[in-house]
Structures are given as structure tokens and as C-alpha cells.
N, C-alpha and C positions, 0 to 999 in steps of 0.2 A: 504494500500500500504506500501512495508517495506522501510524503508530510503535503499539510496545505501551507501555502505560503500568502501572504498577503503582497501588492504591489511591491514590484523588486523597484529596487533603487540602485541607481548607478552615480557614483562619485567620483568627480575629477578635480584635479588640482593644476593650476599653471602658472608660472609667473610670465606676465609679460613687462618686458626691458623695452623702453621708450629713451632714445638719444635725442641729443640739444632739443632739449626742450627748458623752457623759461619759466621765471617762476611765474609769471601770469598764467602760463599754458600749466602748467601745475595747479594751479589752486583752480581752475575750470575743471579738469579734469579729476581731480580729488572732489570738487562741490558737487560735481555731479553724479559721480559713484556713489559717494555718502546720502546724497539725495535718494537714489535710487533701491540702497540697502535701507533707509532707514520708512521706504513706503511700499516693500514688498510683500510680496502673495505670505501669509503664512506661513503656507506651504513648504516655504522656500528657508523657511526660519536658521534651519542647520548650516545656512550659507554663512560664509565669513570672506572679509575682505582689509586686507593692509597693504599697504602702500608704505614708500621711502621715496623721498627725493635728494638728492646727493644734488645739491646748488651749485657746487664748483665744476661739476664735472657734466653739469646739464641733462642727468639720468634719473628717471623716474622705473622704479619698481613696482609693482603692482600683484601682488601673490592675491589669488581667488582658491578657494575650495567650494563645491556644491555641487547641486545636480544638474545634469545637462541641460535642463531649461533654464536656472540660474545662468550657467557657464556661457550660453549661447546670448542672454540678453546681454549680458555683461561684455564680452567680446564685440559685440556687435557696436553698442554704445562705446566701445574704444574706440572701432576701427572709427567712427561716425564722427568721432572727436577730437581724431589725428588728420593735425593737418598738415602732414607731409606729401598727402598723393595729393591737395589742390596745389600745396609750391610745388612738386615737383612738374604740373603739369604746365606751366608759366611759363 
């Protein structure tokens, strides 16, 4: 007989490494992930998010854990908020 399992859960964890980036473009980028963590589903509660900004070196860190629809808004909202691909497209 198989055990019953309730909804599987799958967890993932990433850091993403963001270069010269300014501390203006840091504190956007930090206001709105924290915005975003702190009006989330529920659901979503197990999620965690910390951030480093290294100022001399113009490096933002950003380590996530949660579940893939966490991981997926969250990503997405990076990519939306790096503006590297509008300068590089100039």
C-alpha cells in the first residue's frame, strides 16, 4: 500500500550576483523585493530572502530560498528591474 502524501513541495535556493550596480539601483531593487516579500500569498510564507550590497565594489547579492512559484516571481521581478539589457541595447 503507498503512504498518502499531501501536495509535494519542491525547494530551491539561488543566489543571484548583480555587477556595477549603484547604490540608487540598490535601494530600488532591495525596496522592491522587500515590498514584494512582505505582501505575499501565504502560501508562500517558508520563502526567505537576503540581500548584501558590497558599495565599493558595485555588487549586489541577493540569496532566495522557496518554492518555484516564489523562485519564479522573484526572478522575474529581477530580471524586470535590471537595467542592463535597456543600456546594453543603446
Amino acid at each position: 500500500m503507498r503512504p498518502h502524501f499531501t501536495k509535494r513541495t519542491v525547494n530551491v535556493s539561488t543566489v543571484v550576483e548583480m555587477e556595477q550596480i549603484h547604490k540608487d539601483q540598490y535601494m530600488r531593487i532591495s525596496n522592491t523585493l522587500i515590498a514584494i516579500m512582505n505582501g505575499k500569498d501565504p502560501s508562500m510564507q517558508n520563502s526567505t530572502i537576503n540581500m548584501k550590497y558590497y558599495e565599493k565594489d558595485g555588487k549586489l547579492k541577493i540569496l532566495l530560498w522557496g518554492e518555484l512559484d516564489f523562485m519564479e516571481e522573484m526572478l522575474g521581478t529581477i530580471s524586470m528591474l535590471d537595467d542592463t539589457g535597456y543600456e546594453n541595447k543603446q
